[in-house]
FIVEX-58869 format. One line per field, with one value per residue: residue in three letters; residue number from 1; x, y, z of N, C-alpha, C in turn. Coordinates in steps of 0.02 Angstrom, whole numbers. Example, Ala and Ser with C-alpha at 12.3 -4.5 7.8 and 13.67 -1.06 7.14 Angstrom:
BEGIN
res [ALA/SER] $
n [1/2] $
n_X [660/642] $
n_Y [-284/-112] $
n_Z [390/354] $
ca_X [615/684] $
ca_Y [-225/-53] $
ca_Z [390/357] $
c_X [660/645] $
c_Y [-165/2] $
c_Z [390/394] $
***
This chain:
BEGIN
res [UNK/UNK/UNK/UNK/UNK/UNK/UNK/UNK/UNK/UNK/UNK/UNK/UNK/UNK/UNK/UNK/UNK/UNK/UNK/UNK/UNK/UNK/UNK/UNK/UNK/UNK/UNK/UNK/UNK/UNK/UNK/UNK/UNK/UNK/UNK/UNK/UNK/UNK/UNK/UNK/UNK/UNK/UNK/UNK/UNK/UNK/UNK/UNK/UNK/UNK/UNK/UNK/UNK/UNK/UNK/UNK/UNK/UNK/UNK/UNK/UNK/UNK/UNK/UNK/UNK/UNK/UNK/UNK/UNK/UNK/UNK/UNK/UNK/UNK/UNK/UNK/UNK/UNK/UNK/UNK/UNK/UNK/UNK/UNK/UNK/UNK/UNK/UNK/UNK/UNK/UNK/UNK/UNK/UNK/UNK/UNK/UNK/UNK/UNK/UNK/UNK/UNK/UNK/UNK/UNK/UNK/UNK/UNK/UNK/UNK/UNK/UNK/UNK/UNK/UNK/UNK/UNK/UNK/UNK/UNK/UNK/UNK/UNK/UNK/UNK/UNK/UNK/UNK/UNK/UNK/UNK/UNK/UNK/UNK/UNK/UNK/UNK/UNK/UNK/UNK/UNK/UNK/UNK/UNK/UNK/UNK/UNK/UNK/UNK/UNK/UNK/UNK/UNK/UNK/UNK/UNK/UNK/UNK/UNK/UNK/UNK/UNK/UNK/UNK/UNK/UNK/UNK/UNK/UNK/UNK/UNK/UNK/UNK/UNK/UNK/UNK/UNK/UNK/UNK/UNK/UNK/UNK/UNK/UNK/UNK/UNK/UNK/UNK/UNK/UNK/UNK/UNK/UNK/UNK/UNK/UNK/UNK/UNK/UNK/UNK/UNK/UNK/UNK/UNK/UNK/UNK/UNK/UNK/UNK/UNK/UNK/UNK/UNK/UNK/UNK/UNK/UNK/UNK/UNK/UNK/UNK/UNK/UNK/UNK/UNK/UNK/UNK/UNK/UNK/UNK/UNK/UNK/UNK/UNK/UNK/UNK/UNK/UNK/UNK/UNK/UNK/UNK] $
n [1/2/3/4/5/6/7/8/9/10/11/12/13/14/15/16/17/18/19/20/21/22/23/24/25/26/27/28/29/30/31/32/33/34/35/36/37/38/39/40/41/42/43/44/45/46/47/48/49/50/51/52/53/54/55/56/57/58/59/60/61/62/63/64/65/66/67/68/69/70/71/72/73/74/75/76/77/78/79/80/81/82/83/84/85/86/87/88/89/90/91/92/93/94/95/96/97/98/99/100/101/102/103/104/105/106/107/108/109/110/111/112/113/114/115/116/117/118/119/120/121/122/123/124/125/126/127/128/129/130/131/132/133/134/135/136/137/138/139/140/141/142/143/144/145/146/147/148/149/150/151/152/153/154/155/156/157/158/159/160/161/162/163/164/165/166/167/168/169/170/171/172/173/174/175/176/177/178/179/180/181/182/183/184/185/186/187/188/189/190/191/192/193/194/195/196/197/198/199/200/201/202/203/204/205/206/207/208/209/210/211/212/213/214/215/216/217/218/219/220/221/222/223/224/225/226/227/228/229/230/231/232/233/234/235/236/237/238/239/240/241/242] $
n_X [5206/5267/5403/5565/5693/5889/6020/6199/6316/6424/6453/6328/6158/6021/5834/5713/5512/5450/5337/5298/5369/5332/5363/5328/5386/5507/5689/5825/6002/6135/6248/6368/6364/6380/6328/6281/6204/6107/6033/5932/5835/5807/5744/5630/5581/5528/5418/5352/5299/5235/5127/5184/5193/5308/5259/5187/5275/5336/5446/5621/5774/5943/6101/6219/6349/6480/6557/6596/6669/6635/6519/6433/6434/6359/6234/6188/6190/6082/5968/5981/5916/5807/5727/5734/5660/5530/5493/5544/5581/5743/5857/6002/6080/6188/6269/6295/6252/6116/6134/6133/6001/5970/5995/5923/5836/5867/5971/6106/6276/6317/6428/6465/6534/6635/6751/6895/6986/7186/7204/7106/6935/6778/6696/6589/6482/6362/6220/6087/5944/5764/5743/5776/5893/6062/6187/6352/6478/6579/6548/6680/6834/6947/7082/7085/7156/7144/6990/6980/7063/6988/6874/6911/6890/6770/6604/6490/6383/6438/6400/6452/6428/6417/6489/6615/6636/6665/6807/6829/6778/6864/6983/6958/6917/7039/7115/7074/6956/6800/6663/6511/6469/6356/6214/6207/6091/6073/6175/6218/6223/6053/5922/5808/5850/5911/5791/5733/5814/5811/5675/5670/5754/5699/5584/5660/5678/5771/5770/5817/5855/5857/5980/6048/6112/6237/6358/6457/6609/6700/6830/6986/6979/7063/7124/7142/7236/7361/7368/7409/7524/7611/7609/7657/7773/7822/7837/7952/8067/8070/8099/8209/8308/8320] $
n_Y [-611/-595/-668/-641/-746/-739/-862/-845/-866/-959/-1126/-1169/-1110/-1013/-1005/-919/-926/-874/-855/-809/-884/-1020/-1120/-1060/-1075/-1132/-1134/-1245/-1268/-1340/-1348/-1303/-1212/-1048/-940/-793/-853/-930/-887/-771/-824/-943/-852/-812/-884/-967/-880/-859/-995/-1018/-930/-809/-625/-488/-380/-411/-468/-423/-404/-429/-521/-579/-669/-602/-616/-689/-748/-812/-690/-628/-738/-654/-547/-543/-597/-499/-373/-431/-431/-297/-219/-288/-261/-112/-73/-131/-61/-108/-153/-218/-336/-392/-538/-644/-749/-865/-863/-884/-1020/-1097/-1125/-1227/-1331/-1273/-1360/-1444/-1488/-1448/-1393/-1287/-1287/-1199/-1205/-1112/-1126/-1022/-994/-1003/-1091/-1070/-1047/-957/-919/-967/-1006/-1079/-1105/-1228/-1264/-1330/-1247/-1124/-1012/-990/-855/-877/-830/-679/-665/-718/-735/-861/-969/-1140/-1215/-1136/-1127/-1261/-1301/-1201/-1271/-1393/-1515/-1464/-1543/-1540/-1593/-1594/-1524/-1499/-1371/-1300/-1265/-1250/-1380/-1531/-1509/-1405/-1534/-1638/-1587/-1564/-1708/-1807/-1721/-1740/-1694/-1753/-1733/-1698/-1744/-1645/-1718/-1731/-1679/-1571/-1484/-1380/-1216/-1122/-1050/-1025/-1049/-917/-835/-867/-824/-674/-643/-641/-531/-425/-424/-342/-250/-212/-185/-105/5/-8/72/63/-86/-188/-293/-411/-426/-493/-503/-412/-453/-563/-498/-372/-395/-444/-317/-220/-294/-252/-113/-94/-165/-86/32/20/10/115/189/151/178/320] $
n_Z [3109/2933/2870/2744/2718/2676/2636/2621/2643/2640/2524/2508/2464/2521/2535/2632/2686/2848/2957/3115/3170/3094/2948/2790/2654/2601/2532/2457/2416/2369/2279/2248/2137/2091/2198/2130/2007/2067/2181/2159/2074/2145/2250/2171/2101/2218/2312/2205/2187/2304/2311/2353/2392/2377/2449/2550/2648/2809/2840/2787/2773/2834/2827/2869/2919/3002/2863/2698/2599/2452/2458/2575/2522/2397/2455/2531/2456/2367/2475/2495/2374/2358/2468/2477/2361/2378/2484/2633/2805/2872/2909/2961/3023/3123/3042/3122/3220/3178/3103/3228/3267/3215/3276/3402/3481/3558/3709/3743/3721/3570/3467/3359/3188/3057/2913/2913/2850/2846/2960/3055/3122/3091/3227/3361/3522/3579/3717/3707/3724/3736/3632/3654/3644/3711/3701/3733/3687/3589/3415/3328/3251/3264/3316/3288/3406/3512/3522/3574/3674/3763/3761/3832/3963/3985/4039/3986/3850/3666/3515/3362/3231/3074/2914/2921/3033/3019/3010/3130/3217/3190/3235/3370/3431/3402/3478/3614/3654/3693/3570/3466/3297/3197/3128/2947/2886/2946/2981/2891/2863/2844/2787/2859/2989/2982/2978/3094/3198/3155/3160/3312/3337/3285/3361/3451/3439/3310/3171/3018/2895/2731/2653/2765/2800/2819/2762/2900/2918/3007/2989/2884/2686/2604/2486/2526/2612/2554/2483/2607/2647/2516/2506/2647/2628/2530/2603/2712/2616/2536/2658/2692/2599/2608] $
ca_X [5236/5298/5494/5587/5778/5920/6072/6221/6365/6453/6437/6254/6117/5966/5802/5649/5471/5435/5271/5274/5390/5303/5383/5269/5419/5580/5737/5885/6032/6218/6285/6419/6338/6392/6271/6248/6191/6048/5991/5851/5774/5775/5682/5567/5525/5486/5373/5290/5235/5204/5092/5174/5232/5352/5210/5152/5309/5323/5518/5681/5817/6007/6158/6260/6420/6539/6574/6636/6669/6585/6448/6398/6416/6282/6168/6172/6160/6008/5897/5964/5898/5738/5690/5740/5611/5473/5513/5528/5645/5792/5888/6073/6080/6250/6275/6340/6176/6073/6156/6123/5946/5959/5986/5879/5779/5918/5979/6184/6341/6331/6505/6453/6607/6654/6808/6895/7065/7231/7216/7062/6858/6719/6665/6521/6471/6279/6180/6032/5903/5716/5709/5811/5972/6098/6258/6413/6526/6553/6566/6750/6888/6995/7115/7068/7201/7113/6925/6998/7104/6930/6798/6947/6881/6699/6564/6427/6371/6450/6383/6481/6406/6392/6496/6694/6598/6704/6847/6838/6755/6909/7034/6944/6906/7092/7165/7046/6895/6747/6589/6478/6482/6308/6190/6226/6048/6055/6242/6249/6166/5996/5888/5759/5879/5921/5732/5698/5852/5794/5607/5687/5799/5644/5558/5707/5697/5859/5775/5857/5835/5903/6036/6100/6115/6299/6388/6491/6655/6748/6944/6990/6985/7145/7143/7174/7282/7389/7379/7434/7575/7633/7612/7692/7860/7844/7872/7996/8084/8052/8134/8273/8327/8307] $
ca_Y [-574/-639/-614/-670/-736/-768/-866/-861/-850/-1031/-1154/-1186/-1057/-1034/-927/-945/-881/-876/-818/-822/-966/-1059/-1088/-1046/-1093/-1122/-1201/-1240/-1288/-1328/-1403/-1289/-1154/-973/-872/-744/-867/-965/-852/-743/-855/-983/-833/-760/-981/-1007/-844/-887/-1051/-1001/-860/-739/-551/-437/-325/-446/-486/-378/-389/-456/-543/-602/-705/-523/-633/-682/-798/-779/-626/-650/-736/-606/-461/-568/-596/-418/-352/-441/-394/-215/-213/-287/-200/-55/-92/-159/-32/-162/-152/-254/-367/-414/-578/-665/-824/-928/-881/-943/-1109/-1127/-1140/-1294/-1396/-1272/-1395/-1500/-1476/-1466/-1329/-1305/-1275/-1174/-1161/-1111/-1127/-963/-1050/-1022/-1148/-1024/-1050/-916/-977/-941/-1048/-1062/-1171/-1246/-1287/-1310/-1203/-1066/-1020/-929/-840/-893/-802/-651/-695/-722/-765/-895/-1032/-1201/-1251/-1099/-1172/-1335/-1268/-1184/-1323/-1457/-1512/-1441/-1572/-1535/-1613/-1546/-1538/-1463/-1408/-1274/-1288/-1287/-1425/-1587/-1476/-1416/-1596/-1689/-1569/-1591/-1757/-1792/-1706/-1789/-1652/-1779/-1688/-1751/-1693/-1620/-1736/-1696/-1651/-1522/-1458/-1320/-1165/-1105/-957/-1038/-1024/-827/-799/-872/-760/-613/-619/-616/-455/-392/-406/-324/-161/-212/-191/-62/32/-39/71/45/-138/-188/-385/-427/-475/-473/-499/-426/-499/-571/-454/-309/-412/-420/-240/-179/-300/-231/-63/-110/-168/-13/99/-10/-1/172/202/103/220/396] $
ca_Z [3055/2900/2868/2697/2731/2622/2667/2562/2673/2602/2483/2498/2461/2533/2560/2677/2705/2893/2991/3171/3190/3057/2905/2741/2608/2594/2475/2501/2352/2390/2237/2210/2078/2102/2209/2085/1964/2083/2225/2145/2017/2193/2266/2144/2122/2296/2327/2162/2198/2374/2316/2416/2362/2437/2478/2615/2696/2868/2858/2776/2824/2779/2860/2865/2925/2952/2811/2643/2570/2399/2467/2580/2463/2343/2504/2562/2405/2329/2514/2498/2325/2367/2524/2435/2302/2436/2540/2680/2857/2853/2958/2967/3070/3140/3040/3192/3264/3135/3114/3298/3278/3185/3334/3467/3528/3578/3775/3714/3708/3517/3449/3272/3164/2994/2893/2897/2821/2901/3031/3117/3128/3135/3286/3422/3558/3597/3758/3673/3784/3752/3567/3676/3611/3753/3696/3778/3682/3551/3349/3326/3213/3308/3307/3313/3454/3576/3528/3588/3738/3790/3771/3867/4017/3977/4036/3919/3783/3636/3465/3313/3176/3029/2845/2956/3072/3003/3024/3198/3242/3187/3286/3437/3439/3379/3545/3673/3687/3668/3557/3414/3247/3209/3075/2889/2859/3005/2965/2845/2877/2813/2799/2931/3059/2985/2986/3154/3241/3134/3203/3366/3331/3256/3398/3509/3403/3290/3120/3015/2830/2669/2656/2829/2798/2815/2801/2964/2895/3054/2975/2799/2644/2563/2449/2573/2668/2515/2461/2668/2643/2475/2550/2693/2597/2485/2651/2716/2577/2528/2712/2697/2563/2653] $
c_X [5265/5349/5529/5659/5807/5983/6126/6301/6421/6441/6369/6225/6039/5914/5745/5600/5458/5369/5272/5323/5396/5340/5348/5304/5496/5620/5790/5930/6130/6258/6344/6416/6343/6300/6230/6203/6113/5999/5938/5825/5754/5716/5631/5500/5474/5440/5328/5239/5210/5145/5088/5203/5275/5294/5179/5196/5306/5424/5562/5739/5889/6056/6204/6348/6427/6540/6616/6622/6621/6522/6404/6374/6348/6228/6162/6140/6123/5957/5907/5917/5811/5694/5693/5664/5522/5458/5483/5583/5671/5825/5935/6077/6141/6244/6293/6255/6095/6081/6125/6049/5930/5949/5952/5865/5803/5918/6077/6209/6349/6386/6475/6534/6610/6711/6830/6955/7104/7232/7155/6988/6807/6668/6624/6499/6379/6242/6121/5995/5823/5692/5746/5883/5995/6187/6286/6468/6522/6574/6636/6791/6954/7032/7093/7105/7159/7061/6943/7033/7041/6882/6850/6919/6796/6652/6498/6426/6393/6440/6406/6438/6388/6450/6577/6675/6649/6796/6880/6827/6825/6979/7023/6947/6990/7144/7110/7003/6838/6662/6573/6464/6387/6267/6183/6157/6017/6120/6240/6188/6126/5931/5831/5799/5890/5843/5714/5739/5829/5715/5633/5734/5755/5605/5588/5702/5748/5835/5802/5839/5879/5977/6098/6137/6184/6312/6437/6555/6689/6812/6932/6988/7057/7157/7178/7220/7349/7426/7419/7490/7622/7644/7657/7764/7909/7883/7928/8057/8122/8117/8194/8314/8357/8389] $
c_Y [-622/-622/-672/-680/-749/-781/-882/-879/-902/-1063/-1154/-1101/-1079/-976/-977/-907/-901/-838/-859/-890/-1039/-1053/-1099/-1090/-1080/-1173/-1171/-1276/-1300/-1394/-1375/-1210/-1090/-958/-825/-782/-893/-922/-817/-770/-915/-931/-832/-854/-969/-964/-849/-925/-1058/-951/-819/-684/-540/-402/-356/-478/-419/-339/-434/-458/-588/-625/-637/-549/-662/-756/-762/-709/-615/-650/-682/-538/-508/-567/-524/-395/-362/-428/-351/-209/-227/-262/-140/-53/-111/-115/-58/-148/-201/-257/-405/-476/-616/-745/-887/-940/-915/-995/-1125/-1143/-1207/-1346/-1360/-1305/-1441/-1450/-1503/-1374/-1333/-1270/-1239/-1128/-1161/-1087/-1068/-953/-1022/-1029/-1104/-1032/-977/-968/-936/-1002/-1022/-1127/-1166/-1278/-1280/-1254/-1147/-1068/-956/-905/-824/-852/-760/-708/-664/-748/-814/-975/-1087/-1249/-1202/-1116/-1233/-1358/-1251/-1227/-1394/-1445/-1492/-1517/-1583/-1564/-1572/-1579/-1473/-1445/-1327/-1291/-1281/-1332/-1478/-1539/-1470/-1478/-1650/-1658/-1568/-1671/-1807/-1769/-1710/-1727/-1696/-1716/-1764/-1709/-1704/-1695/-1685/-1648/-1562/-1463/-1395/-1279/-1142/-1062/-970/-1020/-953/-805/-813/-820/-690/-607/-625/-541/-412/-375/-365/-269/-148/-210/-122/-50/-17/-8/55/-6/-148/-271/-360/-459/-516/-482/-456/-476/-523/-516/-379/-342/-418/-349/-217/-224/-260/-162/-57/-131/-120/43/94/8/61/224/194/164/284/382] $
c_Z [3003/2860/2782/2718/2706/2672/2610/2578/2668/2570/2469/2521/2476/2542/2585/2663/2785/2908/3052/3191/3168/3001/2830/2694/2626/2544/2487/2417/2408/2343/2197/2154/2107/2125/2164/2041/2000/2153/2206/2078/2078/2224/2251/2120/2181/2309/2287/2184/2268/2368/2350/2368/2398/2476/2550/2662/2744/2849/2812/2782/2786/2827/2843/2862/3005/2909/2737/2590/2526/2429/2485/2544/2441/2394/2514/2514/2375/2401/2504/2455/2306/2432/2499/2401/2329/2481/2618/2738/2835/2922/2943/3018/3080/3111/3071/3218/3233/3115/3167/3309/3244/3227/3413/3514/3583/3671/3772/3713/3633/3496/3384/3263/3078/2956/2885/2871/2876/2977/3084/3079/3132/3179/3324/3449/3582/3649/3742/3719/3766/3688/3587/3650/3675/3731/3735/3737/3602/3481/3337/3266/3259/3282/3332/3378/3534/3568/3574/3662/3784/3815/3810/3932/4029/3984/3994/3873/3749/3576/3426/3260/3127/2953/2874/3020/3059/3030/3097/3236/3236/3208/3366/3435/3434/3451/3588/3707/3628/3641/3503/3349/3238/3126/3002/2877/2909/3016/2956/2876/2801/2812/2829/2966/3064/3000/3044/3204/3203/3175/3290/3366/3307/3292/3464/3461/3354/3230/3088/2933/2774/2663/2701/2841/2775/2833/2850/2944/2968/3045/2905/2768/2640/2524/2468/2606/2646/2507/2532/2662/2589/2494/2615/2682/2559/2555/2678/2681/2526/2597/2732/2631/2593/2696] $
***
């Protein structure tokens, strides 16, 4: 089958063509430039000079979350828009779990973390073995002192590594849980790794309509987190009155 993927979920943007495992085209950017501004003129490039259509992909595919807010809206919202338009299935894929295919092949406990600020990681733990990826644990929002608390004492090889990688790598390493921070060129996540976990969810029955297609925040934004405080002082406040 041949699956289109976009990854947008942090600094760097990216999209793939996959078939079967294989990958037809892909590009990758992370120099900073708003999403909105470089994601579909990188697509409508790369399928160009690939001479592929929509019409001939099987499926498409998107880093759903968790990562940054923004980003994901822009990822979601440009596959809805073109599955929509293609009328193509669609696939939501766990950005932890598509990092993790970066280092598959490896035979390591891969640590995938990404900055989720105050002092906490989206984190997921994955044993890489052989191109197999096995999840050890769900996609989380957590503190870097319980990652660190967890993996103490863990024998395994441990390799860090998606765009909060330097991060978690230099709080472990720092309080005496030996890993290895992951090679730069293998780091950041990229819409191979979303297209290779999407043709597996694809083949488990998990593809799903355009409109159904939903990002994975798993915390609020700030912005709500704001507003339920402000709300939250108003009633207070409001109560204190009465």
């Amino acid at each position: 089958m041949k699956l289109l993927a976009l990854e947008t979920s942090a600094k760097s943007v990216s999209a793939a063509v996959v078939e079967d495992g294989g990958v037809l085209a892909s590009c990758f950017q992370c120099t900073g430039l708003t999403h909105s501004r470089t994601l579909m003129p990188m697509v409508e490039a790369m399928l160009q000079n690939a001479e592929l259509t929509l019409a001939e992909l099987d499926a498409l595919a998107v880093a759903a979350g968790p990562g940054s807010f923004t980003g994901l809206r822009i990822g979601v919202s440009a596959l809805k828009g073109l599955a929509w338009a293609a009328d193509k299935p669609c696939l939501g894929v766990s950005t932890l779990e598509a990092m993790a295919y970066n280092l598959a092949h490896l035979d390591a406990l891969l640590v995938c973390a990404m900055d989720a600020r105050r002092h906490q990681i989206y984190n997921a733990l994955f044993q890489a073995q052989g191109g197999a990826l096995t999840r050890l644990c769900p996609d989380r929002a957590i503190a870097l002192e319980d990652v660190r608390e967890e993996l103490r004492g863990d024998p395994r090889r441990k390799i860090v590594l998606g765009d909060g990688a330097l991060l978690c790598y230099d709080d472990l390493s720092k309080n005496g849980v030996a890993c290895e921070l992951s090679p730069a060129a293998l780091r950041w996540q990229n819409a191979v790794g979303v297209a290779l976990a999407a043709q597996n969810a694809y083949a488990r029955g998990e593809a799903c309509s355009a409109q159904a297609l939903r990002p994975a925040y798993l915390r609020i934004s700030q912005a709500e987190r704001e507003r339920n405080a402000k709300l939250q002082q108003t009633e207070t406040e409001l109560t204190g009155k009465l």
